[in-house]
Every structure is written in C-alpha cells, then in structure tokens.
VEXLO-297110 format. One record per residue (C-alpha): residue number from 1; x, y, z; residue in one letter. Coordinates in steps of 0.05 Angstrom, whole numbers, plus 32768, in hexadecimal, padded with zeros to 4 digits. Example, Ala and Ser with C-alpha at 12.3 -4.5 7.8 and 13.67 -1.06 7.14 Angstrom:
<rodrens>
<1,<80F6,7FA6,809C>,"a">
<2,<8111,7FEB,808F>,"s">
</rodrens>
This chain:
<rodrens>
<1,<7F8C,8091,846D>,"x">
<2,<7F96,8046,8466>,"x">
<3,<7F64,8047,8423>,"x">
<4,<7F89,807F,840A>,"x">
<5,<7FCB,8056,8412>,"x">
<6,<7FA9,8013,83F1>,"x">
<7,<7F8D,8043,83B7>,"x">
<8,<7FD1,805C,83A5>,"x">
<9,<7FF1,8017,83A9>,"x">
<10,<7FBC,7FFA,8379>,"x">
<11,<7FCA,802F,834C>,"x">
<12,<8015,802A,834B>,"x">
<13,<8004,7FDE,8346>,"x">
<14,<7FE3,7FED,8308>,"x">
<15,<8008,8023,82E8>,"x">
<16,<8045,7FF3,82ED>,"x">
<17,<8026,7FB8,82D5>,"x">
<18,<800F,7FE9,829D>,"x">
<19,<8053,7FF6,828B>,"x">
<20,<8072,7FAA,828F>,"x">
<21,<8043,7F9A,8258>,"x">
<22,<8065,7FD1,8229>,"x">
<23,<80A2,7FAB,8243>,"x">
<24,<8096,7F6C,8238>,"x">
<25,<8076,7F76,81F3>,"x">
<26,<80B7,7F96,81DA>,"x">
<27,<80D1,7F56,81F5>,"x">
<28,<80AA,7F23,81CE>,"x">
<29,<80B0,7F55,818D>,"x">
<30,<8104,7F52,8194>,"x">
<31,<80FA,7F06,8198>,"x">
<32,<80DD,7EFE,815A>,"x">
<33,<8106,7F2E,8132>,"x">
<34,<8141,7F04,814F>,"x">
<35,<811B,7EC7,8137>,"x">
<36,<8116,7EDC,80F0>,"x">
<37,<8157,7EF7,80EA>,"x">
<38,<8176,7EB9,8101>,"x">
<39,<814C,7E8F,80D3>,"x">
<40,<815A,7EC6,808D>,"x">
<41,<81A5,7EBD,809D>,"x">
<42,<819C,7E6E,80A1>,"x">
<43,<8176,7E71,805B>,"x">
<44,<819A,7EB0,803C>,"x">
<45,<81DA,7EB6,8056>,"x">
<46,<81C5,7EFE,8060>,"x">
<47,<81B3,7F2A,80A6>,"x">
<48,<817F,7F59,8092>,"x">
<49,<817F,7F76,80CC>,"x">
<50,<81BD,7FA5,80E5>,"x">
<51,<81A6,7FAA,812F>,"x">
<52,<8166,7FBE,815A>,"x">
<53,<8155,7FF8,8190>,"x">
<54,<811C,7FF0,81BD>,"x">
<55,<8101,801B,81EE>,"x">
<56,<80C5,802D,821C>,"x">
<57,<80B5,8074,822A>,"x">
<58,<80C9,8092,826B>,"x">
<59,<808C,80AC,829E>,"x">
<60,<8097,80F1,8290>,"x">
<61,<809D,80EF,823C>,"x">
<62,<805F,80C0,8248>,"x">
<63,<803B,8103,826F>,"x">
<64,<805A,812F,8247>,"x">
<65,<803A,810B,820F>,"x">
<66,<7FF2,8105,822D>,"x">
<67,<7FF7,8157,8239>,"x">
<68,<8000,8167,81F2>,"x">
<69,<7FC6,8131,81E3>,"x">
<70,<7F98,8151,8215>,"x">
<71,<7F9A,8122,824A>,"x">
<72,<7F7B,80E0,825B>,"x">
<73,<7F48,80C7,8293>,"x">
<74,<7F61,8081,829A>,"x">
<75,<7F9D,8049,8285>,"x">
<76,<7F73,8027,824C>,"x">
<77,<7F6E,8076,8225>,"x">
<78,<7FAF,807A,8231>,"x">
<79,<7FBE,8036,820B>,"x">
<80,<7F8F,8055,81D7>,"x">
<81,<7FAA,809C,81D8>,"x">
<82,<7FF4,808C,81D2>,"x">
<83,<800A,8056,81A8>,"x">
<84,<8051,805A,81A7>,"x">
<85,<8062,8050,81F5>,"x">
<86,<808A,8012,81DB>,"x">
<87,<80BC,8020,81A4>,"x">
<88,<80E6,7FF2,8187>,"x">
<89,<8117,800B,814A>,"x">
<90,<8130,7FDD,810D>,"x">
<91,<816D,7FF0,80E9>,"x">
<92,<8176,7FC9,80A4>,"x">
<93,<81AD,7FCE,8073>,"x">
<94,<817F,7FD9,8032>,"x">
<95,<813E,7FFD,802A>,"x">
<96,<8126,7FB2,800B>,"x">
<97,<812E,7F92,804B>,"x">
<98,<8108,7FC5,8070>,"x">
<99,<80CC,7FB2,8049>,"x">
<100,<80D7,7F68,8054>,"x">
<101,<80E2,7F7A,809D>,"x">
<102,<809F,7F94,809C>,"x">
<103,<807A,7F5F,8074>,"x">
<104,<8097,7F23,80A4>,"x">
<105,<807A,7F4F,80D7>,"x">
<106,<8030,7F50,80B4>,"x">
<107,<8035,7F03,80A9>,"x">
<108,<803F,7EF5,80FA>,"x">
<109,<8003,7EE1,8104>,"x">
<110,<7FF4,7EF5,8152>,"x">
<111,<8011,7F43,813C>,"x">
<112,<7FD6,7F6B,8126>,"x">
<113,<7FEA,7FA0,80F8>,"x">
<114,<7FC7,7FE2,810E>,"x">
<115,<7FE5,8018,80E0>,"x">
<116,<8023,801D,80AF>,"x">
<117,<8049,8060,809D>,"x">
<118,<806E,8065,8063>,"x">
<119,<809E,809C,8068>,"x">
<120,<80CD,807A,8034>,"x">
<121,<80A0,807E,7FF6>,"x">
<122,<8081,80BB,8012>,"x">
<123,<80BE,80EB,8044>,"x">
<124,<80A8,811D,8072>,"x">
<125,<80BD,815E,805B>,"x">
<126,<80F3,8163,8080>,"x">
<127,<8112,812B,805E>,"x">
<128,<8105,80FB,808D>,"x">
<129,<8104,80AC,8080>,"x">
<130,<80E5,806F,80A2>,"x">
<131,<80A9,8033,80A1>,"x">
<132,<8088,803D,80E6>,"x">
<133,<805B,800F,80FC>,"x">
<134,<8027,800C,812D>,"x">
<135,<8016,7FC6,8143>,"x">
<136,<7FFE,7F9A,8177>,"x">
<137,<801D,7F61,819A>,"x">
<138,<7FFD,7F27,81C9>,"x">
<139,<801C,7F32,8218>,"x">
<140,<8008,7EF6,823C>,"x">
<141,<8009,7F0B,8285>,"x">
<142,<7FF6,7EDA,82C1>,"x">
<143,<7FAB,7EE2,82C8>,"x">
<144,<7F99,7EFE,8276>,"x">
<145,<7FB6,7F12,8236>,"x">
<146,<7FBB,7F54,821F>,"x">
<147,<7FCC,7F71,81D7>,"x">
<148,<8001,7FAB,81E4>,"x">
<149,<800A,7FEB,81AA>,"x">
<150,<8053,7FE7,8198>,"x">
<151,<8070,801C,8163>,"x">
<152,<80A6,8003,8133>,"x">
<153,<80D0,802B,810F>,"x">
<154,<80FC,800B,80CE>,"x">
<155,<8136,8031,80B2>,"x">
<156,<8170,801E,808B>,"x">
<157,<81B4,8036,80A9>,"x">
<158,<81AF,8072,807E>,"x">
<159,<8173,8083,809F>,"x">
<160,<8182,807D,80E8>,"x">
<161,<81C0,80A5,80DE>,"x">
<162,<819D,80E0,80C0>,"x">
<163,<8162,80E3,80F5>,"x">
<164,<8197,80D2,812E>,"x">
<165,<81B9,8117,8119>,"x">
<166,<8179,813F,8107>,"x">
<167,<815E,8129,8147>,"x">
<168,<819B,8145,8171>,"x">
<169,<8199,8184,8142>,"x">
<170,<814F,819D,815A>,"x">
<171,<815D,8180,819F>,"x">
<172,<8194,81B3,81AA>,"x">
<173,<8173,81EE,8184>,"x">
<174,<8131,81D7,81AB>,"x">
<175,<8104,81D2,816D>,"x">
<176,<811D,8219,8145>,"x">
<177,<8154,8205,8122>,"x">
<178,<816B,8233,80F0>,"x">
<179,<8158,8236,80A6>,"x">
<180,<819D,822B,8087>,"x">
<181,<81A6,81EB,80B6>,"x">
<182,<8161,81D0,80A4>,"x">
<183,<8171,81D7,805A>,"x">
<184,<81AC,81B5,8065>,"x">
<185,<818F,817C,8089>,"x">
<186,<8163,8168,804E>,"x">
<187,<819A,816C,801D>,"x">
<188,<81B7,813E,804C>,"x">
<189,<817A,8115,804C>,"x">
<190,<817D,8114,7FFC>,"x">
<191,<81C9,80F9,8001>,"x">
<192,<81B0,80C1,802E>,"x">
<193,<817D,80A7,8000>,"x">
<194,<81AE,80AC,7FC7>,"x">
<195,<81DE,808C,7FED>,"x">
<196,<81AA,8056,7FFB>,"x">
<197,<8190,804A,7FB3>,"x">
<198,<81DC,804C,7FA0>,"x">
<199,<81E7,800B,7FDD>,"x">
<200,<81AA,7FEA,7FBA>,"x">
<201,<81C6,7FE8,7F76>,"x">
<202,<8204,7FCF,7F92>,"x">
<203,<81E8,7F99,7FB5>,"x">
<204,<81C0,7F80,7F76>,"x">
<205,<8200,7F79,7F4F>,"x">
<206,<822A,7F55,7F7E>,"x">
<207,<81EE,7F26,7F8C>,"x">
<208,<81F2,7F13,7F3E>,"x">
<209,<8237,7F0E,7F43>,"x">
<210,<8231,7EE0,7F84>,"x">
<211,<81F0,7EB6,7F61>,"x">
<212,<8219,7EA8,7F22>,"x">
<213,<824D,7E91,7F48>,"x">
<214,<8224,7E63,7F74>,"x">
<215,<8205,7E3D,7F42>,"x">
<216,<8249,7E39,7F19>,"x">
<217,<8269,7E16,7F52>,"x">
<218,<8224,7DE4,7F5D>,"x">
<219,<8228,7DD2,7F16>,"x">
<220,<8270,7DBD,7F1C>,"x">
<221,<826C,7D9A,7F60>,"x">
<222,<823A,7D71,7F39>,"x">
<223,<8261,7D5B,7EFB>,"x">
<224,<8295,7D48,7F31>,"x">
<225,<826D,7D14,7F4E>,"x">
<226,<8248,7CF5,7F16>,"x">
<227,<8273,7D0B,7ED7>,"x">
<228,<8245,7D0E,7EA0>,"x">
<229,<8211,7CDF,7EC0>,"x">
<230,<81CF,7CFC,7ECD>,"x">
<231,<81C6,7D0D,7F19>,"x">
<232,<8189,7CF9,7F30>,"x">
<233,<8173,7D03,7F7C>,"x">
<234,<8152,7CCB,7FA6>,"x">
<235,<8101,7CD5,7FA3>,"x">
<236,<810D,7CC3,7FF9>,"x">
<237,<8135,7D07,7FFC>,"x">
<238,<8109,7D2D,7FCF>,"x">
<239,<80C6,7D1D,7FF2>,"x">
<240,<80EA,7D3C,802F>,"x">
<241,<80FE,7D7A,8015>,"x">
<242,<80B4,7D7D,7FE8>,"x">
<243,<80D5,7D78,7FA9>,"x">
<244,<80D3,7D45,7F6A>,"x">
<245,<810C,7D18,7F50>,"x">
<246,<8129,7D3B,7F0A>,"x">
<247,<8170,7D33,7EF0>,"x">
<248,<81A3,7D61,7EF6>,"x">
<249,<81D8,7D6F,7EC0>,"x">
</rodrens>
C-alpha cells in the first residue's frame, strides 16, 4: 500500500512538473515578444504587434489528443507526439509584420525553429489563414535545462476574427455544418484578405506621406541653425553612433 501511495505521488510529481515547463516556456516566449515590441516602437514609432493569447492545453484536450494519436507509453512520446501543448497566438495589424514577427523569432538565437506553416501564401481550403510555428524554447529549471515544443500561431486582425467565428460555427454544429454556411464562410475568408491587401496599400501611402514629411521638417530644422553654412557633425559623436563626419545642406 505505502509503495503504491509513493508511486502515484512521483507520478503526479512528474506529470506536474511536466506541465510547468509548457508554462513557463510560454512565459519566457511572451517576454521576448514584449521585448521586441518595446524596442520596434522605440526605433519605429510603430507596434507591430496588436496583442498576444497564450495558453496550455487542459488534461483532458491533452488525452483527448493522445486518443486520436493512438496513445503514448511515456511523458518524453508525449513531448514528441504532441507538439502544440503550449500555444501562444500573435495578432499583427498587417500581413508584413507577421512575417517580420516570424523572422525576429528565427534570429533568437536560443529558439530552435522546428517547422514553419505557411497558410498565408498557401490557405487551407476552407479559407483559412495563419504562419504557425513549431519551435523550441530553453526552460531552465533548478537541477537541468530542458527545450519545451511551443506552437505559434501569427494572424493579422483580419485573420483572428474570421477563425474566431468559423471556430464557434463548427463548435455549435459539432463538425457538420451545412453547405450554404461553409460557402459562405470562405467568401468571408476572401473579404478578409481583400480587406487586408486593401489595409496594406493604405499603410504604404500614408508612410510616404509621413517619410516626406519627416525629412521636410529635418531639412528645415537644419537651415535654422546654421543658415546656409554647411552642418558638419563632431567626428566624437559620429564614432559613437558608427557613422562618418559629412556635411549636411
């Protein structure tokens, strides 16, 4: 009896542990996003990022999960068998800044990249739209360091909204939705991609406009300080910011 009871609280030891580590990955991952967020709007002026969802599946979608996959024999096959126990979702205003999302993600240098799907350049035929990612990020625990499978999914607002609804839709007519309504949702899907190519254009305009106006405003805060006197920069300030001393008119 009392080895029974220490064999069940080593494995609820582990199977929790197990879980922290999805945890705490999704943890470290939402760091860094914040990180380079913080540091594009410094630089840019410009959030890439609309907001982020996280989540870590629930015991019983986890063996619901393992059931359809046929099972597994210990906690390492199921870290194998099912990648996406971690989730974390990034919404982005443009389809551009999903893919620079992605590539700051590839050029971390402790995330290794394990797969990328493309469902932008390529939708499912439903209509559906994302990047997902399957990477891996370092979990330093208190006696070893393991690298945890986290899926991330990168949709523009456009996006999100669509599979939000569609995935409510087959939710409530559990998986046989009618014809007519999955017709409808791809039209719908259509709209959002025009409606996203449509935001894209916009935004490239009014970032000429803004550019054009930038540099009109630095070439006259110039002339105000040194008339029609070349402007040249001290070579002490230059070497700090890497540069080389030129004139400015």
């Amino acid at each position: 009896m009392d080895h029974t009871i220490e064999q069940l609280k080593h494995i609820r030891h582990n199977v929790t542990r197990f879980m922290m580590m999805y945890e705490f990955a999704l943890k470290e991952l939402e760091t860094k996003i914040e990180i380079l967020n913080d540091e594009f709007l410094a630089l840019h002026e410009y959030n890439p990022i609309e907001h982020t969802k996280s989540r870590v599946k629930s015991p019983e979608s986890l063996m619901k999960k393992l059931q359809r996959k046929g099972g597994a024999q210990s906690l390492d096959e199921i870290r194998e068998t099912i990648r996406d126990i971690a989730g974390l979702r990034i919404t982005c205003s443009f389809t551009e800044d999903i893919y620079w999302v992605c590539d700051m993600l590839k050029n971390q240098t402790d995330i290794n990249v394990i797969e990328i799907k493309d469902y932008i350049k390529e939708p499912k035929p439903n209509g559906y739209r994302s990047l997902h990612m399957i990477i891996q990020v370092p979990v330093f625990m208190s006696d070893r360091q393991e690298s945890v499978y986290v899926e991330v999914q990168i949709r523009t607002i456009a996006m999100d909204f669509w599979a939000s609804l569609e995935h409510k839709i087959f939710y409530k007519y559990e998986g046989s939705v009618p014809t007519q309504l999955i017709t409808e949702l791809k039209d719908a899907a259509d709209s959002a991609t025009a409606l996203d190519r449509k935001m894209e254009k916009l935004r490239h305009e009014i970032e000429s406009i803004k550019l054009a106006e930038h540099e009109h405003e630095e070439y006259e805060f110039i002339d105000s300080l040194t008339g029609e006197q070349p402007f040249i920069l001290p070579d002490a300030l230059l070497k700090l910011a890497g540069g080389e001393s030129k004139a400015s008119n």
